[in-house]
Each structure stands twice: as C-alpha cells, then as structure tokens.
C-alpha positions in Angstrom: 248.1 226.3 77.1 247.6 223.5 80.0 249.5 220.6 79.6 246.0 218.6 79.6 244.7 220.5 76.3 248.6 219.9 75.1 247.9 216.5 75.2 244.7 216.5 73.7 246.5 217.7 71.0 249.4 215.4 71.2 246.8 212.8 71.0 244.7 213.9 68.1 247.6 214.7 65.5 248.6 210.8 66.7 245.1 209.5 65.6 245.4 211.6 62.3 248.9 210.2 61.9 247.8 207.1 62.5 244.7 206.8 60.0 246.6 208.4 57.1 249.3 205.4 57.7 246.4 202.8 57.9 244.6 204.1 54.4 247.6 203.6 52.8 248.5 200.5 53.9 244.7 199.5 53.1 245.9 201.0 49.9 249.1 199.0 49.2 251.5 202.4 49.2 254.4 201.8 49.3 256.3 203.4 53.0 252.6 202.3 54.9 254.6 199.9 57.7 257.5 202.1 58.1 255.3 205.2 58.8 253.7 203.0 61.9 256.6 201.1 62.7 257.6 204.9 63.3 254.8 205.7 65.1 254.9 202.7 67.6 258.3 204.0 68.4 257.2 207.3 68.7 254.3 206.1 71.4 257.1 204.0 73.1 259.3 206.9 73.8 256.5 208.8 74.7 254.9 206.9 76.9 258.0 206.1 78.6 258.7 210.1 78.9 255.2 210.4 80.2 256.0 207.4 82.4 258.9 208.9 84.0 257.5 212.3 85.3 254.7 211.2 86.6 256.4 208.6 88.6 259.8 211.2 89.6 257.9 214.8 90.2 254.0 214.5 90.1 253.9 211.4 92.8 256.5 212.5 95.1 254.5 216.6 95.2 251.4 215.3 95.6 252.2 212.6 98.2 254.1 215.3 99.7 250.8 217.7 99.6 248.1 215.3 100.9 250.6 214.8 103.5 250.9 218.2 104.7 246.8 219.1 103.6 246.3 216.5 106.2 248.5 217.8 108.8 246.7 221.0 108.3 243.5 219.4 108.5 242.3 220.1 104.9 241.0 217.8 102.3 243.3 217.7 99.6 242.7 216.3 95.4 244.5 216.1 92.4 244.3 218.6 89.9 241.5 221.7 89.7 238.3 220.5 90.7 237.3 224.1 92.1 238.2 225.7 88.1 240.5 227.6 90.0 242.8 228.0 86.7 239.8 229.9 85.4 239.3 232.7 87.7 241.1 236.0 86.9 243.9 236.1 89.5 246.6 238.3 87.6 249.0 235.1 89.2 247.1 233.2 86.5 247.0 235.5 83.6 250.5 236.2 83.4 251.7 235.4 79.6 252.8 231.2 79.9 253.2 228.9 77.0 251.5 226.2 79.7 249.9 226.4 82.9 248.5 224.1 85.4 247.1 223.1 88.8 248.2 220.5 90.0 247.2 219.6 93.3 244.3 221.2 95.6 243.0 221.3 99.1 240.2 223.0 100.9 238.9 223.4 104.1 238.0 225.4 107.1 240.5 227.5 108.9 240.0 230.1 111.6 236.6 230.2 110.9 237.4 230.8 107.0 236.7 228.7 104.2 239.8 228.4 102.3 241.4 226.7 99.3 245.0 226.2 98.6 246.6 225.2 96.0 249.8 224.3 94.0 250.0 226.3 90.9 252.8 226.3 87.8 253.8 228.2 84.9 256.1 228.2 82.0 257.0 231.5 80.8 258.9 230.0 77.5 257.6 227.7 74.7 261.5 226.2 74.8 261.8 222.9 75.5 265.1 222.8 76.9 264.8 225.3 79.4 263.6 224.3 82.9 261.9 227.9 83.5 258.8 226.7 85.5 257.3 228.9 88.2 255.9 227.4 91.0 253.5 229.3 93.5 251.3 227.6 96.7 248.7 229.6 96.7 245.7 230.4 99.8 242.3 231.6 98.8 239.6 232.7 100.8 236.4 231.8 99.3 234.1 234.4 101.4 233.8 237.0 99.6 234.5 240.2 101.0 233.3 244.1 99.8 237.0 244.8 98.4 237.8 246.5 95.5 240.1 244.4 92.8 243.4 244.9 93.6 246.6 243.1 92.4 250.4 243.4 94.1 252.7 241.3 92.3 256.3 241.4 92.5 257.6 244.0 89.7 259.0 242.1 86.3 260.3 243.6 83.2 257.1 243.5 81.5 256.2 246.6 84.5 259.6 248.2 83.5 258.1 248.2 80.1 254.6 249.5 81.1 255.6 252.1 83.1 258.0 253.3 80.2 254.9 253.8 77.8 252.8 255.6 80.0 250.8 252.3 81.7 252.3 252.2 84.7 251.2 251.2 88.2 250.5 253.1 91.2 253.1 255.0 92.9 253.8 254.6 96.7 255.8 256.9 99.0 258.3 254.4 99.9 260.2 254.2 97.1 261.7 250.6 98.1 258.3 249.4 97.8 257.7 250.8 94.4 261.0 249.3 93.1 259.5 245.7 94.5 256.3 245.8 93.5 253.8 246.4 91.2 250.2 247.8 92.4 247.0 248.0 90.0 243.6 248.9 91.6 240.1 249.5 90.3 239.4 251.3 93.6 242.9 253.7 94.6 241.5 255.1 97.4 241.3 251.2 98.5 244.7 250.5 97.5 246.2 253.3 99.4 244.1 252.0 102.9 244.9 248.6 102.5 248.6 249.2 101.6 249.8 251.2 104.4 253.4 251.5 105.1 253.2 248.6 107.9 251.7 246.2 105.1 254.7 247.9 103.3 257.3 247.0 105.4 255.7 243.4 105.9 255.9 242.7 101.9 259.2 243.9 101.8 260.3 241.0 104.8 258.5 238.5 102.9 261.0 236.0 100.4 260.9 236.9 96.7 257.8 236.4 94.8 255.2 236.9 97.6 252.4 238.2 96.7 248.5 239.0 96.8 245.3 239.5 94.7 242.1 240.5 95.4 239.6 239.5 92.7 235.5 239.5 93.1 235.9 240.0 96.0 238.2 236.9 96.5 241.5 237.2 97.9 244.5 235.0 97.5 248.2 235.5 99.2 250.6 233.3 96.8 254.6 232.6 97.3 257.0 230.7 95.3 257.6 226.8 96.1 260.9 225.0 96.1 260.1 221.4 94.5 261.8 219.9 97.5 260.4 221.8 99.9 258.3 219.6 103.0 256.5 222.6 104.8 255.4 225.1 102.0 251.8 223.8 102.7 252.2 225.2 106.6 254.3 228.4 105.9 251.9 229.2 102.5 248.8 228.9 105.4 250.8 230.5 108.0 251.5 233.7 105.5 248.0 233.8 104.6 247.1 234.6 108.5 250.3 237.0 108.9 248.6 238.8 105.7 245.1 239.1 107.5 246.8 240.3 110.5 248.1 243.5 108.7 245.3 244.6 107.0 244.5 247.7 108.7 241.6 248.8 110.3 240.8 251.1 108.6 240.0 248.8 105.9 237.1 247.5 107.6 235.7 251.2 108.4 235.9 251.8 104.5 234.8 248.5 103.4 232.8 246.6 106.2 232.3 243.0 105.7 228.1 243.1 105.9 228.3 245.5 102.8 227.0 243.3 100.2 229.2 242.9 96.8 228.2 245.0 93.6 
C-alpha cells in the first residue's frame, strides 16, 4: 500500500473516531471528553511524527534531487506525476507492505527522452524495522520492438521458485545464474540481448543493479544510499553504459522502425 492511500486511511478511521466521540458528547455519555482529549493527543503526536520526517529525510532527498536533476539538465517534481508507480516494472511489483515515488525528473538525453526517478519499498509490515529499499531508477520512454524481459538480482523468493518447478532461465555462466534472475516472454530475445559481455558487465555492477524491459519500455535501476550526492549522475551514467552493451545483434533481431504489437 502507498504511504498516500495509508494516510487516507489514517485519516478516515480519525474522522470516524472523531464523530462517534462528538454523538456522544451531543448525547451526554459519560467518557465523551476524554475520548477527544485522547484524540487531540493522538493528532499532536502525529502531526509532530509527520512533522519530523518530512522536515529530516523527504526535504533534504529532494533538495538533493532537484539539485542534481538540474546539474543533469532535467526537470525534476515531487512525487509521480508520470503514474510511474502503475506501470508493471517487476522493480515495482515486488511483494511491499508500502511503496512510493517520491521524487521525479524527465528530460532529454542523448537524443532520448528519459525519466528518472527515486523509488522505495518496504518489504515488512513491522514498524520497527528500518527495511526500506531504495532504487534511482532511468526509463526510456521510446518505445522500442523488445520483448518483456526482467533481470533482477536473485532473492529467496527465486530460490523458492526454482525449487517448485518455476524457475528462471538458465545461462551458461553459472556465476550469472547464481546472481540473477532472468524471465522472458521472448527467450530467443533474452539469450541475444544477454550475451556473456552484458554478462560480465552485470556481474561488475554493485549489488542490486538491475533492468526491465516492459511494453516496450526499458528501465536500468540500482540501489541508493540515502546520503548519497551523485546517484542522480552515476544512475544516468549506468543507463548509457547499459545501452552501450546491448549487442548488435539485438538490433538485426529487433530493429527499432519495427512497429510494437
């Protein structure tokens, strides 16, 4: 769930809370002011709460993003205003008990229109666990005539697949395999675009690198460190080291003026 709808929510179990204490002060019931006496404490301390992370992490990232967007030469926004979130990159879909996109830029670059983004996830519902993933992604908004194809880093939710018979696709370097997880519509695709130079340059990148291809869309993501000043620059610089090891016989197969099914 995004934080947003969480709040939402929040917001109308609040209202509820708040009505039921009002018609039965209206009603003369006894425990009427406590209850919202409670629940102006309870907006207090969550206010302040709210307060306090959007003034210590959301300001400083996305001061710190419109910076470097700028530096870059992109456009950059608050939050999702492409619907990013909604698209079917496997990044996205990966099971979260919240999600969000925080900050977004767009632009054109090296003749490519092009959006990145910072994205986030929380793989546990516990609250006091600080297990949020955070990803700078690059998408390229052309479309292209490519097959969907997905290349995460492995988890062990892909241990468990492969145990029950749904496993990936199989590469000949076995390092690879061990690294990554690979699921195509197209194999034949796969196999040309995944050669064992693009190999070799997955297995250089850092940990959690890694790209999707869906509709035609592709996007090259890699992991952010919150205090981290150039992910903008290395996230676009990865993107062009990607392009530059697609091979070529990737175009021969699937030649840009094809149109899109």
């Amino acid at each position: 769930m995004r934080p947003a709808a969480v709040v939402r929510v929040l917001i109308g179990i609040g209202v509820a809370w708040s009505l039921t204490a009002v018609v039965m002060l209206a009603r003369g019931e006894p425990g009427a002011r406590d209850l919202l006496t409670q629940l102006l404490a309870l907006a207090i301390v969550a206010g302040g709460l709210g307060w306090t992370v959007y003034r210590f992490r959301i300001l400083p990232r996305r001061g710190s993003f419109e910076h470097q967007a700028r530096q870059a030469g992109l456009r950059a926004e608050g939050g999702d205003p492409f619907g990013l979130l909604d698209q079917p990159f496997s990044l996205f879909r990966r099971p979260a008990s919240a999600r969000d996109l925080e900050n977004t830029a767009w632009g054109r670059r090296h003749g490519r229109e092009i959006v990145l983004a910072d994205y986030w996830f929380s793989p546990s519902s516990n609250a006091a666990r600080d297990d949020y993933r955070r990803y700078v992604c690059v998408i390229d908004l052309d479309r292209r005539p490519w097959p969907d194809v997905s290349v995460l880093p492995r988890t062990l939710a892909s241990d468990v697949m492969d145990a029950v018979g749904l496993g990936d696709m199989d590469f000949e370097l076995e390092r690879f395999d061990r690294a990554f997880e690979v699921r195509a519509d197209d194999r034949r695709f796969a196999a040309a675009l995944i050669d064992s130079r693009m190999m070799e340059w997955l297995l250089l990148q850092a940990p959690g690198v890694g790209f999707d291809v869906v509709a035609g869309r592709l996007m090259v993501f890699e992991p952010r460190l919150t205090t981290s000043l150039d992910d903008v620059d290395r996230a676009l610089r990865r993107f062009d080291a990607f392009l530059e090891h697609v091979p070529r016989v990737v175009a021969s197969l699937f030649p840009e003026g094809r149109p899109l099914a």
